[in-house]
C-alpha positions as CSV (number, residue, x, y, z in Angstrom):
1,X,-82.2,-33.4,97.0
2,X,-78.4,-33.0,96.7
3,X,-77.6,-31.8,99.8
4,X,-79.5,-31.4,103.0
5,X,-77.6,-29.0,104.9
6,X,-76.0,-25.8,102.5
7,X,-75.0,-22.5,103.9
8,X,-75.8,-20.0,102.4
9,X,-75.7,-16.1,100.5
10,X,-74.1,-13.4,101.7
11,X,-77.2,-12.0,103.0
12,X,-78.2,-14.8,105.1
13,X,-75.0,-15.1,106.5
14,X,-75.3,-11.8,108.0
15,X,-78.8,-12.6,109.6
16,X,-76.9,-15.8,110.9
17,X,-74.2,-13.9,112.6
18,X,-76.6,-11.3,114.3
19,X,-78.7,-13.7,115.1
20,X,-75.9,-16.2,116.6
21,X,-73.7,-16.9,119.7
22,X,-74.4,-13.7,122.7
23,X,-70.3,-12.0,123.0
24,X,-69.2,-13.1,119.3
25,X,-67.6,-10.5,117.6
26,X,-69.7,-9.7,113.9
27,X,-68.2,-10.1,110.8
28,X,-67.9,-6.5,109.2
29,X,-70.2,-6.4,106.4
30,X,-68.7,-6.1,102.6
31,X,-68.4,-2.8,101.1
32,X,-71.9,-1.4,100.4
33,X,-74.1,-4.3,101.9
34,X,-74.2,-3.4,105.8
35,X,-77.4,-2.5,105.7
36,X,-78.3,-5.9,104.5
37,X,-76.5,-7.4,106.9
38,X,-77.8,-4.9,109.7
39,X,-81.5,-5.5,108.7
40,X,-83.9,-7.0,111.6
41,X,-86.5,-9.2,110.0
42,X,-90.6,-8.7,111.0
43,X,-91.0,-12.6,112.2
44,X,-94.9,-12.8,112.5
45,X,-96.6,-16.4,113.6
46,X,-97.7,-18.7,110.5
47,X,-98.7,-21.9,112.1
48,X,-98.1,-24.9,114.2
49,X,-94.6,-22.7,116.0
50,X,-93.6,-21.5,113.2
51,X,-92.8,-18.0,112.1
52,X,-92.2,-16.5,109.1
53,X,-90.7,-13.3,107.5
54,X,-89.0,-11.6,104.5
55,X,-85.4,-10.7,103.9
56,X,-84.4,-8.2,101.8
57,X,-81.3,-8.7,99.4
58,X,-80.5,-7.3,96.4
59,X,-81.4,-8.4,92.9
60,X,-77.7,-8.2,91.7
61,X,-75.1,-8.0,94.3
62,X,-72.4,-6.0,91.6
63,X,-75.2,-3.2,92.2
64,X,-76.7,-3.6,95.2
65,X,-78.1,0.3,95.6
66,X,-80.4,-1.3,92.5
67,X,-83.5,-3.4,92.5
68,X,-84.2,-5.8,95.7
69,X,-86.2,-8.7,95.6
70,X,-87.8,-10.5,99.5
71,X,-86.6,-14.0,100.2
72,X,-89.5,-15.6,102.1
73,X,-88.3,-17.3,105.2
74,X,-89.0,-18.9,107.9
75,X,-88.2,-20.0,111.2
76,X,-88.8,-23.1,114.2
77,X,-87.6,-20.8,117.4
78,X,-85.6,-22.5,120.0
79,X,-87.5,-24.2,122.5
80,X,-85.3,-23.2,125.5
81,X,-82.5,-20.9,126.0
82,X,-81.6,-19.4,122.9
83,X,-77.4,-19.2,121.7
84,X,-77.6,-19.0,117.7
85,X,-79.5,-20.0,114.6
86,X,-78.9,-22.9,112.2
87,X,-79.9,-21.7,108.9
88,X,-80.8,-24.6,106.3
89,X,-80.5,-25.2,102.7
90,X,-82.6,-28.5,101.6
91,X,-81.4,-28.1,97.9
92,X,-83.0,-28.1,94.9
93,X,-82.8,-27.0,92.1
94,X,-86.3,-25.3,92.7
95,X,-87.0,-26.7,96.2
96,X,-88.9,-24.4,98.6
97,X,-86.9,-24.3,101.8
98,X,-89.7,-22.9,103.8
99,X,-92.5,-25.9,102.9
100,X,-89.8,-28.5,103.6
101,X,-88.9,-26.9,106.7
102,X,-92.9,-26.4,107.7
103,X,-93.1,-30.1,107.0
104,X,-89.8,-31.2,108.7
105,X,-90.2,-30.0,112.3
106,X,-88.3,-33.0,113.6
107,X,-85.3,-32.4,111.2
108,X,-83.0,-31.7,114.0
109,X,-82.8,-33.2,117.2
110,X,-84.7,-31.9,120.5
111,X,-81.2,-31.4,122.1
112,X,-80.5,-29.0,119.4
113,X,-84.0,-27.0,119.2
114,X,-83.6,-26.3,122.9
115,X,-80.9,-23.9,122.1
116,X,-81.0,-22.4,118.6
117,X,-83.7,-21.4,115.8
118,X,-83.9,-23.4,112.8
119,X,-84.2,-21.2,109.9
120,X,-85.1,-22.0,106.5
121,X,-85.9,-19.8,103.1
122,X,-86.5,-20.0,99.4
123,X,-83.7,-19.5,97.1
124,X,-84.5,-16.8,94.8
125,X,-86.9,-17.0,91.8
126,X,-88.5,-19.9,94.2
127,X,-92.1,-20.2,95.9
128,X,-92.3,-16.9,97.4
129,X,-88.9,-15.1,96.6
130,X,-89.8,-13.2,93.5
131,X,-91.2,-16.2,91.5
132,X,-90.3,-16.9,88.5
133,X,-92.9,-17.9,85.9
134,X,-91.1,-18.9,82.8
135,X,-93.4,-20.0,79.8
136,X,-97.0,-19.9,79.0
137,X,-98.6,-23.3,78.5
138,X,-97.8,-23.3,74.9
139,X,-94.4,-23.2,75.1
140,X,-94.0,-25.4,78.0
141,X,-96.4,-28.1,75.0
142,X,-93.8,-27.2,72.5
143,X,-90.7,-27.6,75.1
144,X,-92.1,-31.3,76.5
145,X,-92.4,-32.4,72.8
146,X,-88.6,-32.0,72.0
147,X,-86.1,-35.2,71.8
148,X,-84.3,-34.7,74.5
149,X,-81.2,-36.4,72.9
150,X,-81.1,-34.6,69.3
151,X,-79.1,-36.3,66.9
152,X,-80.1,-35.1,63.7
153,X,-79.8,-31.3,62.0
154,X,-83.2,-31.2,61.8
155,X,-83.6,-32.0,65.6
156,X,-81.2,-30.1,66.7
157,X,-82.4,-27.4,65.0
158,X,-86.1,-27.4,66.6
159,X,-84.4,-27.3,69.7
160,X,-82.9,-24.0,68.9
161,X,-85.8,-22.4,67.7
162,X,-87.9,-23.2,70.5
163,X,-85.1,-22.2,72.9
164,X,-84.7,-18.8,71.0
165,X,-88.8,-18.6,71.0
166,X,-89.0,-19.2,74.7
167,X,-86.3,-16.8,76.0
168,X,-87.6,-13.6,73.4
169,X,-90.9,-13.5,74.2
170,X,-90.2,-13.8,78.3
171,X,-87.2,-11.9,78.7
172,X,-87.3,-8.3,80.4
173,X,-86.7,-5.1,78.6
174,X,-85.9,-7.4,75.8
175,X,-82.9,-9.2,77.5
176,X,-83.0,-12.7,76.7
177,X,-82.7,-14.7,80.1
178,X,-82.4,-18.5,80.3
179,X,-85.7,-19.6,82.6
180,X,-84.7,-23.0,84.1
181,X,-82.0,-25.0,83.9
182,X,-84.0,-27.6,82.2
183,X,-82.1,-25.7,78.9
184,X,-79.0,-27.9,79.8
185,X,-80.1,-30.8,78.0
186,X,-79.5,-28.7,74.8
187,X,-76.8,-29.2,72.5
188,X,-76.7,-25.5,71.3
189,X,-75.6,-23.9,74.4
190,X,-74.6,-21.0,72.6
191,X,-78.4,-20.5,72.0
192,X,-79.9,-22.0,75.4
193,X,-77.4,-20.9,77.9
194,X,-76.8,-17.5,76.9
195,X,-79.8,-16.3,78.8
196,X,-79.5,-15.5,82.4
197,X,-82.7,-16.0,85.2
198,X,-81.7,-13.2,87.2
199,X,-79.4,-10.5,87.1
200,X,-77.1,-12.0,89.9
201,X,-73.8,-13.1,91.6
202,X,-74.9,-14.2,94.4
203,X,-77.5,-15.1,96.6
C-alpha cells in the first residue's frame, strides 16, 4: 500500500465535516452537491463494534443529477466522548478499505478512539462500491499470456488486439472503457488507455 492515511472525495468530505468537531462552522457544499453533503448515512451493526453503511455519490460529478452508485463504508465508533471522525484511505490500487479497516481495529491508538470514529470505505468500482467485473476468464487467459515488455511488431501488435478485444466486448452502451490499470504496461496507449472505468472526476 502506497499510503496509509489519504483523504478523500468530495463526498466523504462532507460526511467528515457533519460528522466532526460540535460548534465548527460547515463548509458550504459546491454547487449542485448539498444534498450529498447533507445526506445522514443508515449505520447498522456488522460485527465485532463495527458498523457499516452506504454513501451515496454520484457516478460522474460533471452531472451529478445523473446516475449514483453506494460506496460501502464502514465505521469503529469512538469509545468515549465523541468530537469528530477520522476517515481513512489504506490505498490501493483496488484495496478494500472496509476489510482492512474490519481487520485493523488497533490502527489508531486508544487515546484516539476515545474521542472520534474511525471510518473507512471502498473506493469506487471496489468490493462493495459498484464492482467492477472486467473480463470473462478467457480474456483474463489471453491477457496473462502477453509479454509484458513487447519488443517486436508482432508483439506489440497482440497486445493491441487483445486490448481492443477486452474493452469492446465489456464496455457499456458500446463505450469502450479501460478496466484496470493493469493496461499501463502497454505500449499502445492510444489503444489501452483510451477507455475510461467509470464516467468520473472525482470520487
Amino acid at each position: 500500500m502506497r499510503r496509509l492515511f489519504r483523504f478523500i472525495t468530495p463526498a466523504l468530505a462532507g460526511l467528515l465535516t457533519l460528522t466532526g468537531v460540535a460548534g465548527h462552522a460547515r463548509a458550504a457544499a459546491p454547487e449542485r452537491l448539498g444534498e450529498f453533503y447533507g445526506q445522514r448515512l443508515a449505520w447498522s451493526r456488522c460485527g465485532d463494534g463495527y458498523e457499516c453503511g452506504k454513501l451515496s455519490v454520484p457516478l460522474d460529478y460533471k452531472h451529478p443529477e445523473g446516475d449514483r452508485i453506494g460506496l460501502s463504508m464502514a465505521r469503529l465508533p469512538a469509545t468515549g466522548r465523541k468530537i469528530g471522525s477520522i476517515v481513512l484511505n489504506f490505498g490501493g490500487p483496488g484495496a478494500s478499505g472496509v476489510d482492512t479497516l474490519l481487520q485493523s481495529k488497533d490502527i489508531v491508538s486508544p487515546a484516539i478512539r476515545e474521542h472520534f470514529d474511525v471510518v473507512s470505505f471502498d473506493p469506487r468500482g471496489v468490493g462493495g462500491s459498484a464492482p467492477i467485473h472486467c473480463m470473462k476468464s478467457l480474456d483474463l487467459d489471453s491477457y496473462f499470456t502477453l509479454d509484458p515488455t513487447p519488443d517486436t511488431a508482432s508483439e506489440v501488435k497482440r497486445q493491441e488486439k487483445v486490448g481492443q478485444s477486452i474493452c469492446k466486448n465489456r464496455a457499456p452502451s458500446g463505450r469502450e472503457r479501460n478496466c484496470s490499470p493493469m493496461w499501463a504496461r502497454s505500449r499502445s496507449p492510444a489503444t489501452w488507455t483510451s477507455c475510461a472505468p467509470l464516467s468520473v472526476t472525482s470520487g
